[in-house]
C-alpha positions, 0 to 999 in steps of 0.5 A: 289883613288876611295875611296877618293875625295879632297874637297875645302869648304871655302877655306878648303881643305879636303880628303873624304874617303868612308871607312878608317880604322881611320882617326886619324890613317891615319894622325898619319901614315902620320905624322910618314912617314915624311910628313907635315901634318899641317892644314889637315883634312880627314874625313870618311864616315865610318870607321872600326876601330874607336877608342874614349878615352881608346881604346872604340869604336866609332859606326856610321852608313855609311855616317850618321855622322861626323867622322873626324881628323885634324892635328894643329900646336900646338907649342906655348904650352909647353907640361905640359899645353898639358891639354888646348887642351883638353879644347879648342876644346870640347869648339869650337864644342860646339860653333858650336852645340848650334846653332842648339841644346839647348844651356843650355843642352850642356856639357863638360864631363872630359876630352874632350867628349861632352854631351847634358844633360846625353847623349853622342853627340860627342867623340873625342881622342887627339894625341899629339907629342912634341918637347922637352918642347914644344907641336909640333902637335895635331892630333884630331880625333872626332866623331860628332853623326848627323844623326843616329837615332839608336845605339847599345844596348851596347853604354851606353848613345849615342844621336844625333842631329837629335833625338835632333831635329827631324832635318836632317842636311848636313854634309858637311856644318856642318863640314866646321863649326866645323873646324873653330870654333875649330881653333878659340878656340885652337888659344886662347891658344897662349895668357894668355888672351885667355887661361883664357877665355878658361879655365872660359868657360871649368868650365862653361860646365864642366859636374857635375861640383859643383854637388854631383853624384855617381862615381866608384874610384879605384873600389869603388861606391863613392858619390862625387862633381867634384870641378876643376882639376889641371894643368895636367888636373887631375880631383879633386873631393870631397868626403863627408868628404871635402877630395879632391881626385885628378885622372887620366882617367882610376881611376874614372868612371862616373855612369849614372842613 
């Protein structure tokens, strides 16, 4: 195919396509067709139908980010702790970042994006398959913003780290990083030890995490203070009453500003 070449970084083997309607769909599609898909990761220079959480679109200029998915053997979780994958992963990208951005301005925002400061940096959607009580696959597709230096008046609040640093960074060095970095935290999961210290470290950078801000729930503006969030992975805020509010992604609204 002229629009993909096999790469082997470290001992990792990835597909690289010129353009890709998605690569989280491309291993999805893959997947369904019957084939083993564990351990691949295909990236994109560009892809034209990038999707991030809740079907919003991801925007990237051709060849100037990360745009990538890889596929996990995750069986080892039963599917109501699903949620930790959630967790692991942001965390492993964020091992990654700081060493290149100021690691006290990188954020965790429910569920899974990350954040330098009150800008978006990296977006990713999670698809995961199951077999009965247990987890099967996670295909995670993510969007690394690294070199783009301009977006979109209508993307509320992207950065890169290039307008973090005024550095130009090699993608291919950068992605070989973040691949293993992100297996090493979802590896963690497989021992209750590992899940503690993935669970502590998703607090630690959890975005506005045991700070007051303003929040649209059930189309109402509320002042409220994230506290936590249950085993589902539902987000639990406070309101100025004590009351605890417990949510699902498409009920709260982060309000920037």
């Amino acid at each position: 195919m002229d629009n993909c070449q096999t790469l082997v970084l470290n001992e990792q083997k990835i597909l690289r396509f010129k353009s890709l309607k998605s690569t989280n769909l491309f291993l999805q599609q893959k997947l369904q067709e019957g084939n083993d898909v564990v351990n691949q990761v295909v990236m994109a220079d560009y892809q034209t139908a990038g999707k991030g959480l809740d079907n919003n679109r991801w925007e990237s200029e051709p060849g100037m980010n990360l745009l990538f998915s890889m596929a996990m053997d995750v069986s080892f979780l039963e599917a109501e702790n699903q949620f930790r994958i959630s967790q692991a992963v942001p965390l492993g990208i964020i091992n990654v970042l700081k060493k290149y951005l100021p690691k006290n301005s990188l954020y965790v925002k429910w569920p899974n994006d990350v954040y330098y400061s009150d800008k978006k940096i990296v977006g990713m959607l999670i698809n995961n398959t199951l077999s009965d009580k247990m987890m099967d696959i996670s295909i995670v597709g993510i969007g690394v913003n690294v070199n783009q230096v301009k977006f979109g008046d209508d993307l509320p609040n992207p950065i890169s780290m290039k307008i973090i640093t005024d550095s130009h960074y090699d993608l291919m060095p950068l992605l070989v990083e973040l691949i293993d970095s992100i297996r090493q935290s979802v590896s963690l999961l497989k021992s209750s030890d590992g899940v503690k210290m993935v669970e502590e470290s998703y607090i630690r950078h959890l975005y506005r995490y045991g700070k007051k801000a303003r929040y649209q729930y059930k189309g109402k503006i509320m002042t409220l203070m994230i506290v936590g969030f249950d085993k589902f992975g539902r987000l639990q805020l406070q309101d100025e009453m004590g009351k605890i509010i417990t949510c699902d992604l498409k009920e709260i609204k982060f309000l920037m500003g």
